[in-house]
C-alpha positions, 0 to 999 in steps of 0.5 A: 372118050375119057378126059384128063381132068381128075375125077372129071366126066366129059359127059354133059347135060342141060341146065335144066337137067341139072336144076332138077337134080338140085332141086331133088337133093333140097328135098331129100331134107324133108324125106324120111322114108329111108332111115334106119331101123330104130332098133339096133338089133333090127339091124342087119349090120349090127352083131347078133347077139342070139345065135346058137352055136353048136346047139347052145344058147348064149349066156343070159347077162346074170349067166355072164356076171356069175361066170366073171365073178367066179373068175375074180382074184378077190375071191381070195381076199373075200375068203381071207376076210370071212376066216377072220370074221369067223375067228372074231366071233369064235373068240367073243363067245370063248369063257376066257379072254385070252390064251390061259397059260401053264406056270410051273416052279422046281425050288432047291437048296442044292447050291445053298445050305443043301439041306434037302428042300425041295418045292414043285409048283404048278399053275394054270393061268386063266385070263377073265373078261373085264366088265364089258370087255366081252360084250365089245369082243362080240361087237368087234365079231358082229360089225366084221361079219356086217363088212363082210356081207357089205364087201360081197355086195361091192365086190358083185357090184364091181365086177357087174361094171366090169362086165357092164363095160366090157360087153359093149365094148365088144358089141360097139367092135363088132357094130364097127366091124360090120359097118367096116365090111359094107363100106368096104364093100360098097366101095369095091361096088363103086370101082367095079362101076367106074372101071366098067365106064372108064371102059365105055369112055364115059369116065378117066382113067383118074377117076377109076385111080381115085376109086381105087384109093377109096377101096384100099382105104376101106378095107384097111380101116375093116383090117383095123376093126377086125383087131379092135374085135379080137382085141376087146374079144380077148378082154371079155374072155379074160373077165369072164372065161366065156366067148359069147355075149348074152342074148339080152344085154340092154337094161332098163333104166333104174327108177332110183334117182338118188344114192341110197344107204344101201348103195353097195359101196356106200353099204360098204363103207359104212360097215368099214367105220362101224367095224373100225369104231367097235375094234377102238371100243375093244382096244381101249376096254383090253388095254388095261390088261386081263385079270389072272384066275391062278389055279395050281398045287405044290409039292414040297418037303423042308429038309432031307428025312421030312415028308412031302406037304401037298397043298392047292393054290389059288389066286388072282393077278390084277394088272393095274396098267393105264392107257398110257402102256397101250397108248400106241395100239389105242393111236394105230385103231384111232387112225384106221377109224379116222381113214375109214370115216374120211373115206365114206365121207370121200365116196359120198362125195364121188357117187354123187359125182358120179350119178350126176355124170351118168343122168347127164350123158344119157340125156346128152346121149339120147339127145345125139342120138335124135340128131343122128337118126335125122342127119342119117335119113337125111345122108341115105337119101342124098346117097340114094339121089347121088346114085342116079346122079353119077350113073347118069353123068350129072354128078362127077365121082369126087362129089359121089365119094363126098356124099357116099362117105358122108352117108357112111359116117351118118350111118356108123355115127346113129348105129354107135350112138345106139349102143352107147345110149345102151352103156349110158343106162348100163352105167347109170344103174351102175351108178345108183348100185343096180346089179344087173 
């Protein structure tokens, strides 16, 4: 008959019995015959990540990349920054050094003496290159394509940590999902057992009570995990414009163990000091102006009667300004030279910081994860002896959920571990500039 006491089972066996039992649950630590696979995609509860639908492969993890780079807004930025290196090296391999200029002159003496004078001049203003000055131009043009290129790869090299972060995201949502649904699962298992034995008389009416909880419990935190996936579902289609992740999406961890020059953003960076000391270079060589090619004719007559004179103009216009007339121009490039330089120096410092980071959490990572792989094998195996236990009596349901929940989280702890040992390698390769 069923009991009072919450949770409680009437049914009783001998001490014997139940030394026994204890001295099965002591051995379980040793037994490593039920852990999980070691491959997270071995895993039946683990997302599959190569089913076809409607007959079409999923993406490869470049396939991603490419989509997701397409999508970019900076694109736009990219696009504006090639148009003024374009611009930059049109002008440096133009014969004038800045826009030549149309004079034209009308004199007379109509508000004067009026004795018919009459003067037409016209002129066409050709600014020279100062010595040096158009080698520095074609610097300036040589140094924004080298930025350019520099900004491609950095900006390729964001969008792959982007993409890197979101498709474990996704993939850690839907581990989570699944392990959400067996729990769930598993526990609506264990009610209908207690409510079958609550029937018999060998359990209380508490007892099928707590199951109950256990139940609804599970299945809201499967409801939660459904949203968490269509959530981080959403942000992976906004970034890349596709519904599917790639087939293969681990990397292997780089060999490179230090930040290179040809890192991306530090590749970057480094362009951007070289471009800003070469628009300084510029700035200071324009700053005393350019020289004035004048070429022209006049048309003129001295008083009313006499005949038109033609003649040709030629001459030069040298502006002898100094620095001081320009000083604020050559200050403004002197800052953007500084900030560029502080900022290099400023990411060599945070990539190191950086690399850093990722080598120690993927030690860490891969450390948790040997914990877990054996605190697992060790859960499974308690679940499977508390199983016998409670279908025979000699374990009361408050002790079985215990062990159930603790095997639950020792399963969802390993299979989480998995993928973040996965993002660990993805964000290390980040780290030290590998695309994927």
């Amino acid at each position: 008959m069923p009991g009072g006491a919450l949770g409680g089972s009437r049914t009783h066996r001998g001490s014997g019995v139940m030394l026994q039992f204890v001295c099965m649950l002591l051995g379980a630590v040793v037994l490593t015959g039920t852990a999980l696979a070691a491959d997270p995609a071995e895993q039946k509860s683990m997302p599959e990540a190569d089913t076809h639908r409607g007959g079409q492969p999923p993406p490869t993890l470049q396939e991603v990349l490419a989509a997701a780079l397409h999508r970019s807004p900076y694109q736009q930025v990219l696009e504006a920054q090639r148009t003024q290196a374009q611009a930059l090296t049109a002008h440096g391999d133009r014969l004038l050094g800045d826009v030549p200029a149309l004079a034209l002159l009308y004199r007379t003496d109509q508000v004067g003496s009026d004795d018919g004078l009459r003067e037409y001049d016209a002129a066409v203003e050709l600014p020279l290159w100062r010595w040096g000055q158009r080698h520095a131009a074609q610097a300036v043009a040589t140094h924004a394509t080298q930025l350019l290129a520099g900004s491609e790869e950095a900006w390729r090299l964001t969008v792959a940590g982007e993409v890197r972060e979101s498709i474990w995201e996704v993939a850690l949502r839907q581990n989570n999902l699944v392990l959400a649904r067996q729990e769930w699962q598993a526990t609506e298992a264990t009610e209908r057992d207690v409510a079958k034995r609550v029937g018999l008389g060998e359990l209380a009416q508490t007892d099928l009570m707590l199951a109950r909880t256990d139940t609804l419990t599970r299945k809201g935190a499967y409801l939660r995990a459904e949203a968490e996936v269509l959530h981080a579902q959403q942000r992976y289609a906004t970034l890349t414009g596709l519904e599917r992740l790639p087939r293969k999406r681990g990397e292997q961890v780089s060999e490179r163990a230090t930040i290179v020059a040809e890192h991306p953003l530090l590749a970057q960076a480094q362009a951007g000091v070289a471009e800003a000391r070469a628009r300084l270079d510029a700035i200071r060589q324009k700053a005393t102006g350019n020289p004035q090619l004048l070429l022209g004719g006049k048309h003129e007559r001295a008083a009313i009667g006499e005949d038109y004179n033609d003649s040709l103009q030629l001459g030069l216009r040298l502006p002898f300004g100094t620095h001081a007339y320009s000083g604020a121009d050559i200050a403004a490039v002197q800052r953007d030279y500084a900030e560029a330089a502080a900022e290099r120096d400023q990411l060599v410092r945070e990539l190191g910081l950086a690399l850093h980071e990722a080598e120690h959490n993927l030690e860490t990572t891969q450390a948790a994860l040997d914990i877990a792989v054996e605190q697992n094998q060790i859960a499974q195996e308690h679940l499977r002896l508390a199983k016998i236990a409670f279908s025979v009596g000699e374990f009361d349901l408050v002790g079985f959920l215990r062990v159930q929940n603790i095997a639950f989280a020792a399963q969802r702890s390993e299979q989480e571990l998995r993928i973040m040992r996965q993002l660990a390698v993805a964000r290390y390769n980040q780290a030290v500039g590998i695309l994927p």
